[in-house]
C-alpha positions as CSV (number, residue, x, y, z in Angstrom):
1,X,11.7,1.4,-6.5
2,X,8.8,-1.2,-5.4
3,X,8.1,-4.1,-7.5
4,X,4.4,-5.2,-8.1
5,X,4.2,-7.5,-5.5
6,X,6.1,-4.9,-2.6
7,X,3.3,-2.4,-4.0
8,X,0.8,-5.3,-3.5
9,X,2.0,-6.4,-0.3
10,X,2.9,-2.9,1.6
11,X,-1.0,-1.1,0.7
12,X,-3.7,-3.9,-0.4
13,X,-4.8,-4.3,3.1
14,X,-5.5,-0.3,3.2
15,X,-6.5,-0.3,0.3
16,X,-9.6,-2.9,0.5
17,X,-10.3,-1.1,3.8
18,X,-11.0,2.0,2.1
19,X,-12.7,0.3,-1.1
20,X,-14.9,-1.7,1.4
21,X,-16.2,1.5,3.6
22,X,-16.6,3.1,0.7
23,X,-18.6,0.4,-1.5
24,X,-20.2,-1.4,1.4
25,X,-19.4,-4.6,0.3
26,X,-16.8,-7.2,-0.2
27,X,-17.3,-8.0,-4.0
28,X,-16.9,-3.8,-4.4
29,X,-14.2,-3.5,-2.2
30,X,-11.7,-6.4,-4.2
31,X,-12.5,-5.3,-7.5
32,X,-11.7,-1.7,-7.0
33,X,-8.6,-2.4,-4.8
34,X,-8.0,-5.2,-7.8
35,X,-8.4,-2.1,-10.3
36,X,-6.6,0.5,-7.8
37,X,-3.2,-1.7,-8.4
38,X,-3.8,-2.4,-11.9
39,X,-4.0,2.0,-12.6
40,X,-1.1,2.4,-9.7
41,X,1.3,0.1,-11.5
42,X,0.2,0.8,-15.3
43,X,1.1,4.7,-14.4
44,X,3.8,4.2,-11.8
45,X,6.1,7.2,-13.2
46,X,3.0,9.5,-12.5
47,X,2.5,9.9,-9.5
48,X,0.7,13.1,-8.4
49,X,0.5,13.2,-4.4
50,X,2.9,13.1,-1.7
51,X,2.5,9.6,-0.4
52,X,1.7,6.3,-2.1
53,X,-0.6,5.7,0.2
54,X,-2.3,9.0,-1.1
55,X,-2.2,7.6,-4.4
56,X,-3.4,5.2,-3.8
57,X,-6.5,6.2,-2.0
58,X,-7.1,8.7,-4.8
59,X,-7.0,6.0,-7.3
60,X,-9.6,4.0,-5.2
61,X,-11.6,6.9,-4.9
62,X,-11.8,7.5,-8.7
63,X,-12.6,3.8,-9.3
64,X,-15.6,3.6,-6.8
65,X,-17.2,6.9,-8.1
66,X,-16.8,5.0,-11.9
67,X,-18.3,2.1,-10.1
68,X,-21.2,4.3,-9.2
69,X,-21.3,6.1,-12.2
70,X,-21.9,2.5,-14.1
71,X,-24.3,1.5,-11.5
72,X,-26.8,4.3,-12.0
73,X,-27.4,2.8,-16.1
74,X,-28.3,-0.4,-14.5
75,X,-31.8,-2.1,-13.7
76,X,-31.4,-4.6,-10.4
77,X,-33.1,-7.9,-11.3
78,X,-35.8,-9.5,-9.0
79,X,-34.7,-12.0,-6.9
80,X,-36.5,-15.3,-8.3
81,X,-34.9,-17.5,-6.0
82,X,-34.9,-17.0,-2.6
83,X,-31.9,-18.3,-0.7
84,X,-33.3,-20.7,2.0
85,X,-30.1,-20.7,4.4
86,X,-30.1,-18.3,7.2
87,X,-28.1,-15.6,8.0
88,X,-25.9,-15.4,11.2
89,X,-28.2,-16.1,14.1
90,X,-25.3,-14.0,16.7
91,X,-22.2,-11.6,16.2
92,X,-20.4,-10.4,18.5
93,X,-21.3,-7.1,20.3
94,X,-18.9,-4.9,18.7
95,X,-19.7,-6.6,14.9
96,X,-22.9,-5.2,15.6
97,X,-21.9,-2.1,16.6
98,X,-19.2,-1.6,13.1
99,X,-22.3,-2.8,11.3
100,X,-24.7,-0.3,12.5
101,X,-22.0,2.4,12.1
102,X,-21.5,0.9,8.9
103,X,-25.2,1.3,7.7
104,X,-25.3,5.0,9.3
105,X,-22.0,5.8,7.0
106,X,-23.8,4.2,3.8
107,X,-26.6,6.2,4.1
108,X,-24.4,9.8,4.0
109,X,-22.8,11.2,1.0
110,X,-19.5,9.7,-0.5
111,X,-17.5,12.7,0.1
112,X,-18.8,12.7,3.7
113,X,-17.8,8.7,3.7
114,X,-14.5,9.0,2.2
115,X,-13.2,12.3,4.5
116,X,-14.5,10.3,7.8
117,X,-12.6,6.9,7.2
118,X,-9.6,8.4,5.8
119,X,-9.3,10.4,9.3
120,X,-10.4,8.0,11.6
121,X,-10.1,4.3,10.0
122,X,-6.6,5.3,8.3
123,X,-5.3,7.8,10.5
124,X,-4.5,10.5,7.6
125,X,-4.1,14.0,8.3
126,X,-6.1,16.9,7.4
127,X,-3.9,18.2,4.9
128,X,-3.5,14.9,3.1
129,X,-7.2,14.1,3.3
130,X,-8.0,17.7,1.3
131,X,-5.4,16.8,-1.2
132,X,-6.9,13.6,-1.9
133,X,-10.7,14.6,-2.1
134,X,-9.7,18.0,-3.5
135,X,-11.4,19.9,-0.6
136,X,-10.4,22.6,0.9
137,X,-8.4,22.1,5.0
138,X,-11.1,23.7,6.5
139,X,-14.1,22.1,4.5
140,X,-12.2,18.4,5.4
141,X,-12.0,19.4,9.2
142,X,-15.6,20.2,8.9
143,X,-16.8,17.5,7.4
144,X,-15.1,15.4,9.6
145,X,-17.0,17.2,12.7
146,X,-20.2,16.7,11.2
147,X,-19.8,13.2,10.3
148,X,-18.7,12.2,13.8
149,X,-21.6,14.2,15.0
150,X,-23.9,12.4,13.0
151,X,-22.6,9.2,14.0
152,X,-23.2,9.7,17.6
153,X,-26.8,11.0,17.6
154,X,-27.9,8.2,15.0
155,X,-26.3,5.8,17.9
156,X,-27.9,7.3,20.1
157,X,-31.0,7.6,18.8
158,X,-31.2,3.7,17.8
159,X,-30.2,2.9,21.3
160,X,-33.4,4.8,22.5
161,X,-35.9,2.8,20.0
């Protein structure tokens, strides 16, 4: 059996990936890995999947939907002070590119989010993938096929403008 820190050390890095496509942002992305290891650990003789991995990415996935669930009561703030200091004036061609995949991704359903990274950022198969979004193999194969199509005609298209 793993200790904490073999649990920490062997997924965290997966983990955040997941939590950061997912929430879009770094702050997101550590507290629900943060929270992910905290559930893992606290109900270690439960495990429900396969994998640890799996569990682990189900966990995640739980803890960003809360996330979102808490978000919706909230009222943003307006931003008094404007921060003077300017953003990055160059990336790198393919930052660019993650980025606007990035943005397309954020602006399609969490489900839709969740199956696509899971196959193609994690490498997971089908069958897992339905297990841990509770879809059927056929829905997650579908899904995937959609998002990827979606991907490439916003690319394209923003290429065009």
């Amino acid at each position: 059996m793993l200790n904490f820190q073999q649990l920490y050390d062997s997924y965290a890095t997966e983990v955040y990936r997941f939590a950061f496509w997912l929430a879009g942002n770094s702050c997101d992305a550590e507290d629900i890995t943060s929270e992910t290891f905290i559930r893992a650990w606290a109900r270690r003789n439960t495990i429900r999947t396969e994998t640890l991995k799996a569990y682990l990415f189900t966990i995640a996935r739980n803890v960003y939907l809360e996330h979102q669930r808490k978000r919706k009561r909230q009222v943003a703030l307006e931003d008094v002070h404007i921060d003077p200091t300017p953003g990055p004036d160059k990336l790198v061609e393919s930052q660019l590119e993650l980025l606007r995949v990035q943005r397309i991704l954020q602006t399609l359903p969490e489900i839709d989010r969740a199956v696509f990274v899971l196959r193609v950022y994690h490498e997971l198969p089908y069958a897992e993938i339905a297990r841990i979004l509770g879809l059927s193999l056929t829905a997650t194969k579908v899904k995937v096929h959609r998002v990827r199509k979606k991907l490439i005609i916003n690319c394209i298209n923003q290429e065009v403008d």
